[in-house]
C-alpha positions in Angstrom: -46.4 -73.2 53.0 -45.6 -71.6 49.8 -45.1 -73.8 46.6 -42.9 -70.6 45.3 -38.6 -71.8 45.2 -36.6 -68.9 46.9 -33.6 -67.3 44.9 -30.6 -67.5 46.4 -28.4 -64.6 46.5 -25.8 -65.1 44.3 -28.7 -66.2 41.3 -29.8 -62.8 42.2 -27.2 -60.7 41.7 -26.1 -62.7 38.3 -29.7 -61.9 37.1 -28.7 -58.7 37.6 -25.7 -58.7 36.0 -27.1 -60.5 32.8 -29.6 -57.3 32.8 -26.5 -54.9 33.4 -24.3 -56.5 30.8 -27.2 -56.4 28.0 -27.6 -52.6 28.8 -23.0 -53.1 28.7 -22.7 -51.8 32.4 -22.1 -54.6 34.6 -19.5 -54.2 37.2 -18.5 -58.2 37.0 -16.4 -59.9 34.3 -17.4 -61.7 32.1 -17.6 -65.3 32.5 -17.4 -65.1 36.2 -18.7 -67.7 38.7 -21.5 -66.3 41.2 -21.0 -67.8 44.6 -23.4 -68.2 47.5 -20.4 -67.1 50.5 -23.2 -68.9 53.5 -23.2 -71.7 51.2 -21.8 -75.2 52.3 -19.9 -75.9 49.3 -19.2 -72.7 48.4 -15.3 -73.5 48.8 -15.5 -75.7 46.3 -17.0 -74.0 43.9 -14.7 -71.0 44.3 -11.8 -74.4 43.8 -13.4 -75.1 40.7 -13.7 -72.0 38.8 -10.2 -71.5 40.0 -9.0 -74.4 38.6 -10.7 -72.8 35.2 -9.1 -69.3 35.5 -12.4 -67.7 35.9 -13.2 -65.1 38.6 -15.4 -65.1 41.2 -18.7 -63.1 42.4 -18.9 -64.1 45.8 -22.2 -63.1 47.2 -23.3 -62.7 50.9 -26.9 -63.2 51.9 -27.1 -59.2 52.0 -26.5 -59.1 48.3 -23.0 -57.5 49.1 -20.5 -59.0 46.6 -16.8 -59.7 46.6 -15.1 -60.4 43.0 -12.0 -62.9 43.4 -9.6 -63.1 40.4 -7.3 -66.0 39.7 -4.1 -65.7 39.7 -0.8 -67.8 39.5 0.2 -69.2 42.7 3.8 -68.4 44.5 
């Protein structure tokens, strides 16, 4: 069994981003929330940044992403 912690997939597509922005050619905004989609809370989360106007990287275990923007409701 290996001591060595697995990354999910959302960390690893905002490590990616952090190296993209640095270089100033990520494809996300800027203060969005990165979201495990297979995740068990991952409504939540997506709630909570909501509730903070910031967008959302949702991330599939493929490393396929989907960016959700807040808006006002009807």
């Amino acid at each position: 069994m290996s001591s060595e912690k697995r990354e999910s997939p959302a960390a690893k597509v905002m490590d990616e981003a952090i190296e993209l922005a640095i270089e100033g050619r990520s494809p996300y905004p800027e203060r969005a929330a990165f979201v495990d989609a297979e995740e068990a809370l991952a409504g939540r989360a997506i709630k909570r940044a909501a509730d903070k106007g910031l967008p959302v990287v949702l991330v599939a275990a493929d490393g396929s992403t989907r960016i959700l923007t807040p808006g006002a409701a009807p």
